[in-house]
C-alpha positions in Angstrom: 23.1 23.2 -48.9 20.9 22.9 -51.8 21.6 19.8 -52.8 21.1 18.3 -49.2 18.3 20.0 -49.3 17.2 17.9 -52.5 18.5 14.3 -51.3 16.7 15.0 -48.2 13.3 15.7 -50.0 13.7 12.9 -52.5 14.3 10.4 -49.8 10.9 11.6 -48.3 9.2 11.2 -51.4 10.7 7.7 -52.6 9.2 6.7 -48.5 6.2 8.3 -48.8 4.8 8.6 -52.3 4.1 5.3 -53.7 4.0 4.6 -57.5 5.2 6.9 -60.1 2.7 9.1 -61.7 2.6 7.4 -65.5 1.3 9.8 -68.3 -1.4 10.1 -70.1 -1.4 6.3 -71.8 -2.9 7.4 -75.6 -1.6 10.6 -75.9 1.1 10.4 -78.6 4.0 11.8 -77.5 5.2 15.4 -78.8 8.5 14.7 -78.8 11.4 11.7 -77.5 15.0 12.3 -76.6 15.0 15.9 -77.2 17.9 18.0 -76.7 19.4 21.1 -74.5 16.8 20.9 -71.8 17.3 23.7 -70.0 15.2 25.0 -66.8 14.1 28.5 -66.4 12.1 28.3 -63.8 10.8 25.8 -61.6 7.7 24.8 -63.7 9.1 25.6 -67.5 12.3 25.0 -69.7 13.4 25.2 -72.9 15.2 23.0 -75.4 15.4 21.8 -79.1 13.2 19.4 -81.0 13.4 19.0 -84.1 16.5 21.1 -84.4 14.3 24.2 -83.1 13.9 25.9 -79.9 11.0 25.3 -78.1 9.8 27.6 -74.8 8.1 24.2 -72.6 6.2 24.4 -69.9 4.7 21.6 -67.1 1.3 21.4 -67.2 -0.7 21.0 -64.6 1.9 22.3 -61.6 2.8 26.0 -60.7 6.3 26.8 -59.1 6.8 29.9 -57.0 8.2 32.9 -58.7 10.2 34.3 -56.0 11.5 33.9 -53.0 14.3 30.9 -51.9 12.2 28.4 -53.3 12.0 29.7 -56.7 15.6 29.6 -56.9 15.2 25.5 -55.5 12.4 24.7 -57.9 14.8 26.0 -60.6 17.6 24.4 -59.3 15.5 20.9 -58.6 14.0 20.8 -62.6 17.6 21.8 -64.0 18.3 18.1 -62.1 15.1 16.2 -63.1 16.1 17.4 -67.2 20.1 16.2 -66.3 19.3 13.2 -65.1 16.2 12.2 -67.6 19.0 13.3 -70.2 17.7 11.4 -73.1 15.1 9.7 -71.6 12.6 12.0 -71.5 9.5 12.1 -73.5 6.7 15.3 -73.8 3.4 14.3 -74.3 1.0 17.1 -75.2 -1.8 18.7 -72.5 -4.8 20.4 -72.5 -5.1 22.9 -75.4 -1.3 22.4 -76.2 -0.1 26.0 -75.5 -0.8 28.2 -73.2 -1.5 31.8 -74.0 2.2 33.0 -74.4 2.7 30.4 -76.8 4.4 27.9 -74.7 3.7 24.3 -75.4 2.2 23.0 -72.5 3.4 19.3 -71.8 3.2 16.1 -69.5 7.1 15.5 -69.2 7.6 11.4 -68.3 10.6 9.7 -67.7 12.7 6.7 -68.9 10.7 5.1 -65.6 7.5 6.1 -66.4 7.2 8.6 -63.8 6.6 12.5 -64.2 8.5 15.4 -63.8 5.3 17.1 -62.8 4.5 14.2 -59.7 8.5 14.5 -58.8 8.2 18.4 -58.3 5.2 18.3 -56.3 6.1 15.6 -54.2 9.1 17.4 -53.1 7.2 20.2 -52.4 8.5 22.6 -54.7 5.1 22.9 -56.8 1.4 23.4 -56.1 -1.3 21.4 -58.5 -2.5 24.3 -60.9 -5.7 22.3 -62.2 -7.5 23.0 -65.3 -11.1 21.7 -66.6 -9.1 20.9 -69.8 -6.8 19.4 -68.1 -7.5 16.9 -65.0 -6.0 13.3 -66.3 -3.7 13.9 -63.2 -4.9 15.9 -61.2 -6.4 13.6 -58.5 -2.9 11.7 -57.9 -0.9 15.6 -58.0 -3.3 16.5 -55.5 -2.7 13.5 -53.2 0.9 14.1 -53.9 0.4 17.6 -52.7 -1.5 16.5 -49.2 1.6 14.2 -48.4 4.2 17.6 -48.9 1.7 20.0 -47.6 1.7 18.2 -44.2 5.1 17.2 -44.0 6.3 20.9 -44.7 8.5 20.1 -47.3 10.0 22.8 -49.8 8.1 25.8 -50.4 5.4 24.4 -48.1 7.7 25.0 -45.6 9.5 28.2 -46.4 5.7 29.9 -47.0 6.3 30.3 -50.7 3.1 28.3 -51.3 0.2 29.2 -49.0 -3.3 27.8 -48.3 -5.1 30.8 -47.5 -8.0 31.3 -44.8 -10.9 33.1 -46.5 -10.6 36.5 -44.1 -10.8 38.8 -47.1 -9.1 41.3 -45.7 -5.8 38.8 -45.3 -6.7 37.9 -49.1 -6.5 41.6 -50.3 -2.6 41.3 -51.2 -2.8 38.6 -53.3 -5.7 39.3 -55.7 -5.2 38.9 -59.3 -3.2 35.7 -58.9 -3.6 32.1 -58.6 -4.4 31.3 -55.0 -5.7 28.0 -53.1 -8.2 29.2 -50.4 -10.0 27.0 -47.5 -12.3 27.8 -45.4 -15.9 26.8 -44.1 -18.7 27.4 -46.6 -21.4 29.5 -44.8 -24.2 29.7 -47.2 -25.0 28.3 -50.8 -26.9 30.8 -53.2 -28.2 30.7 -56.5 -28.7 33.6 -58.7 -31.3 34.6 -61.4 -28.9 33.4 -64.2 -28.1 30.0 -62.5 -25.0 30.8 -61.2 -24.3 29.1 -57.7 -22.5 30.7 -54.8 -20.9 29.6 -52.2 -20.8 32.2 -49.4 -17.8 32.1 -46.9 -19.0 34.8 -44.5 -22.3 36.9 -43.9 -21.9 39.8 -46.5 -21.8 39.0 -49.6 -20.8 42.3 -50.6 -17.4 41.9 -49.0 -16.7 38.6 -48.0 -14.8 35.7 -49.9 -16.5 34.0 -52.7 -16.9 30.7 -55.2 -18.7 30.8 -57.9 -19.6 28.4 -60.5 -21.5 29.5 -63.7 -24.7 27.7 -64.6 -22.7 26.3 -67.9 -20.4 24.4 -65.7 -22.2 22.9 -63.1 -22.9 19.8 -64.9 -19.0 19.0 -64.2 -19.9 18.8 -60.8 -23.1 16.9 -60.9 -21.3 14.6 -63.4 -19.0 13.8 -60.3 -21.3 13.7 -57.4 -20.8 17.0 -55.9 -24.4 18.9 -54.7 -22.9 22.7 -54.8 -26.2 23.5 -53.1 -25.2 21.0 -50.2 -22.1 22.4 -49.5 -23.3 24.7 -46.6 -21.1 23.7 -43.3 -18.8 22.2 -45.2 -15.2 23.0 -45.0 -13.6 23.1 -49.1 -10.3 23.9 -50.0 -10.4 25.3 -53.8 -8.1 26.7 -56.3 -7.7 29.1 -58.8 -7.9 32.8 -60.4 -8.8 35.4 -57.3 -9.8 38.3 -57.9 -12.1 41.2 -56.8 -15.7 41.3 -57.3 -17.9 42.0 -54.2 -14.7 41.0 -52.2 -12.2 38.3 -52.8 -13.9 35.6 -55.4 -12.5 32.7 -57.6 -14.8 31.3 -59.9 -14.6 27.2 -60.5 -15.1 25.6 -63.8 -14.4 22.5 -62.9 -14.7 19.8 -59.9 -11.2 18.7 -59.3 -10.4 22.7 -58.4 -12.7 21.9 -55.5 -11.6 19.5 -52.8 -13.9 19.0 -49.7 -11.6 19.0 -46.5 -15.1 18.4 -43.9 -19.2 17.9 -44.3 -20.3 18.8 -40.6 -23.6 19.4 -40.1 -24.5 22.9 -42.0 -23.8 25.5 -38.5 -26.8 28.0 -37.4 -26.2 31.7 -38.1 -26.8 34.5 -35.8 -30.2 35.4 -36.2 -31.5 32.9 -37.9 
């Protein structure tokens, strides 16, 4: 059943996705032809370069952990590694490793395409951007909209979620990297030039995005107004956790993706 499953997903892809995502072009490459590629979950594998084991994983992407489509991410990378075989080159990312000492890599194929694109595309992976980073980012997230819609893997089994920002509905999944979209009630700035962007009418309870003074050049840098946001509807994505209700700060623009700019809507009262 799986690998129906599979066909039937690359199929959609090869119909629907367009070119290949190519890798970072002056990046030297980590490593060619390496050896005993071996998945161990959908987003990470290990193998040998160099004659030494190395703990790998994709950067940029973020395969469920459990339920069935864990087990199909697993099962769909295993098949990417098999059929790259020796044609498959790592090319390092953002800071090289991530914090459990994994190297963090853009994994391209003999055809110039990505393991990363192939994964989200089939709907077996959500973008996990980072402001270090973002090379990709724009094309995964397209690639993403296309499997989102469709349904297609985990999108469809509900083992990736965009979430409404009803903060009470958030509460189970705080601590954890989440996409969230909703309609941006209010913008705020703080004493410390910190923006907000309010998603209800309490601040004290409601869900939250904040983006630290620090960081807001990023956005202004790529035409985005925080301050004009109010009305808007934004789909963003990244660490939640609790602090006056749900919040996720933003470091970055591409973790930001606006969805709608109504008009900004009239609260009660006001």
């Amino acid at each position: 059943m799986g690998r129906i499953i599979t066909a039937a997903l690359t199929a959609f892809c090869l119909a629907a996705c367009g070119a290949p995502l190519e890798a970072e072009p002056d990046a030297p490459p980590l490593a060619e032809n390496p050896s005993g590629a071996r998945a161990v979950s959908g987003d990470r594998f290990t193998l040998e370069i160099e004659g030494e084991a190395a703990d790998v994983r994709l950067a940029g992407i973020r395969a469920p952990r459990s339920g069935p489509s864990a087990e199909l991410a697993l099962a769909r990378l295993q098949a990417l590694l098999d059929e790259a075989g020796g044609d498959l080159a790592l090319t390092p990312a953002g800071p090289g490793r991530n914090r459990y000492g994994a190297l963090l890599v853009t994994a391209t194929r003999g055809d110039g395409s990505t393991l990363q694109a192939a994964l989200v595309a089939e709907g077996l992976a959500a973008v996990d951007s980072y402001a270090d980073n973002t090379a990709h980012t724009s094309r995964l997230l397209e690639l993403e909209e296309v499997a989102r819609n469709a349904g297609l893997g985990a999108w469809g089994l509900r083992d990736l979620l965009v979430h409404t920002t009803d903060p009470n509905a958030l509460a189970p999944w705080l601590d954890s990297v989440q996409i969230v979209e909703g309609r941006v009630i209010s913008t705020g700035q703080a004493r410390d030039g910190r923006i907000y962007l309010n998603f209800g009418t309490d601040w004290r309870t409601d869900f939250t995005v904040q983006v630290m003074r620090r960081h807001q050049r990023r956005f202004e840098a790529a035409g985005v107004d925080l301050r004009e946001l109010a009305g808007a509807i934004v789909r963003v994505r990244g660490w939640m956790y609790e602090e006056n209700g749900p919040m996720i700060t933003l470091d970055h623009p591409e973790a930001l993706e606006l969805v709608d700019a109504p008009e900004p809507a009239r609260l009660p009262g006001r």
